[in-house]
C-alpha positions as CSV (number, residue, x, y, z in Angstrom):
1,X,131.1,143.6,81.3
2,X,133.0,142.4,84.4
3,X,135.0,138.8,83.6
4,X,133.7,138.0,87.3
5,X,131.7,134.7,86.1
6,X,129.3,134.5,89.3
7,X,126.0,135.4,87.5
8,X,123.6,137.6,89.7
9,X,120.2,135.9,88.2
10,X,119.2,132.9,86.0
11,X,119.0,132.9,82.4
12,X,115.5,133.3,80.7
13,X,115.6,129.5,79.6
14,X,116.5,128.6,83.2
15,X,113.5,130.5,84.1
16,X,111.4,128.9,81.8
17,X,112.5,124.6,83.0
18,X,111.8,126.4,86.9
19,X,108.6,127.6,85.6
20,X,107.2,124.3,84.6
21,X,108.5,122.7,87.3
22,X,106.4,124.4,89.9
23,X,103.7,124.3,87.5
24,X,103.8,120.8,87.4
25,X,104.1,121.1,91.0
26,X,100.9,122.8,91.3
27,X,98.9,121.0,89.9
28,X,99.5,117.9,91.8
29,X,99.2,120.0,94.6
30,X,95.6,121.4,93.8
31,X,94.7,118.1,92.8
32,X,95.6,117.2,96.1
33,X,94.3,119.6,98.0
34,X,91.0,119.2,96.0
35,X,90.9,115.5,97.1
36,X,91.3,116.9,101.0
37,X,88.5,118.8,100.5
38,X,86.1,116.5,98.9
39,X,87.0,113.8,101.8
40,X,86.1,116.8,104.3
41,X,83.1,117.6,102.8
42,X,81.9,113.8,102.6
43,X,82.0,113.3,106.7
44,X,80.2,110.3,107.4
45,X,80.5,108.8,103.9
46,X,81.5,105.3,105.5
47,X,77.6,104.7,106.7
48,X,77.8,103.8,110.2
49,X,74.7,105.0,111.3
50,X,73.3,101.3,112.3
51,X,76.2,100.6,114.0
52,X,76.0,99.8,117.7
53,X,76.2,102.6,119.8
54,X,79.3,102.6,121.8
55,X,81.3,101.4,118.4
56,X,79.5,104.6,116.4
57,X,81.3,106.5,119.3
58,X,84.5,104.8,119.1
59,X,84.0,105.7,115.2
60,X,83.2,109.5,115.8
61,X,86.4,110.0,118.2
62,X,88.4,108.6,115.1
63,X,86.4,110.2,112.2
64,X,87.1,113.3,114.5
65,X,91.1,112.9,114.7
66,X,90.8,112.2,111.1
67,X,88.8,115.2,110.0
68,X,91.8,117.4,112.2
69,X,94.6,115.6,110.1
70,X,92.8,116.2,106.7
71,X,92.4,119.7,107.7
72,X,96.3,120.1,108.7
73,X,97.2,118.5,105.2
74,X,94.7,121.0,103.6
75,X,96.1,124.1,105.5
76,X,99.7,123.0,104.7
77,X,99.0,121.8,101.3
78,X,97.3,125.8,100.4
79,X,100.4,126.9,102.1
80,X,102.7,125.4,99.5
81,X,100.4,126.1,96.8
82,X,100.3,130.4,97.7
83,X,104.4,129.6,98.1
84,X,104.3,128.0,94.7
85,X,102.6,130.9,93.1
86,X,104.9,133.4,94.9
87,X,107.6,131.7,93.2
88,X,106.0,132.0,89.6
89,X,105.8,135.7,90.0
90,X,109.6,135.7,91.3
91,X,110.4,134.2,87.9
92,X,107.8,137.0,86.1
93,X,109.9,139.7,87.5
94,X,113.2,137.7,87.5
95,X,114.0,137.3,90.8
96,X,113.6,134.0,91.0
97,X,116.8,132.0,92.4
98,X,118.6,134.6,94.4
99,X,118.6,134.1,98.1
100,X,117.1,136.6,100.0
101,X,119.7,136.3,102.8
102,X,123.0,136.4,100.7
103,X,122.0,138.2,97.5
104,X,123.2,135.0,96.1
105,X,122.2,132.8,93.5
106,X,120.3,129.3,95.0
107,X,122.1,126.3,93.6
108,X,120.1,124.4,90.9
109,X,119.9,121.3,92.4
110,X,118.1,122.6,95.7
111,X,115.9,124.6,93.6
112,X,114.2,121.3,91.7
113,X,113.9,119.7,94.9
114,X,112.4,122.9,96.6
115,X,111.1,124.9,94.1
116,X,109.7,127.7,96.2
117,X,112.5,128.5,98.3
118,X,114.2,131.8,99.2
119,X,117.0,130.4,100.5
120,X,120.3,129.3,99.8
121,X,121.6,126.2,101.8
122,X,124.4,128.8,103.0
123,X,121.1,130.9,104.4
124,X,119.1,128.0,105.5
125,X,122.0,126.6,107.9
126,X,122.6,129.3,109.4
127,X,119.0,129.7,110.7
128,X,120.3,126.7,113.2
């Protein structure tokens, strides 16, 4: 055993507080994301069919826009819900934590706020 205290990956009980914190994670995010969908599926739910004709158009531009955003939240939101899961089977095979950049392991603290990442901070700057 080398005395060289780096460690290469994180301990099964590290694992294990990661693990429920992307699960947790997840399931505000498919809760989310199932809330998107229902207020996509329910176009027209706010009844302005009597409504004056030039304000129903005025209404259709925005329900429009609208209906664009929700769909950008949804794409993104399924987005960090497949990086989510790739993370959770990371920590299945024990990966979880190293960067794939430096080989190195990603510091705790950026790993509770960004569960899913790949990358150190060391990594990420250096993208810039």
């Amino acid at each position: 055993m080398s005395n060289n205290n780096e460690k290469t990956r994180y301990s099964d009980a590290e694992l294990q507080e990661f693990k429920e914190i992307i699960l947790e994670k997840l399931r505000v995010a498919k809760e989310e994301l199932s809330s998107l969908t229902k207020s996509l599926n329910s176009s027209n739910a706010n009844g302005t069919d009597d409504t004056a004709g030039t304000f129903k158009t005025l209404e259709d531009g925005s329900a429009t826009l609208e209906k664009e955003q929700t769909n950008q939240l949804a794409a993104r939101q399924k987005k960090f819900i497949d990086n989510l899961e790739a993370a959770l089977v990371r920590i299945e095979n024990k990966t979880y934590g190293i960067c794939r950049e430096t080989g190195k392991l990603i510091q705790k603290e950026r790993l509770r706020a960004v569960p899913h990442t790949t990358l150190s901070m060391e990594a990420k700057l250096k993208q810039y």
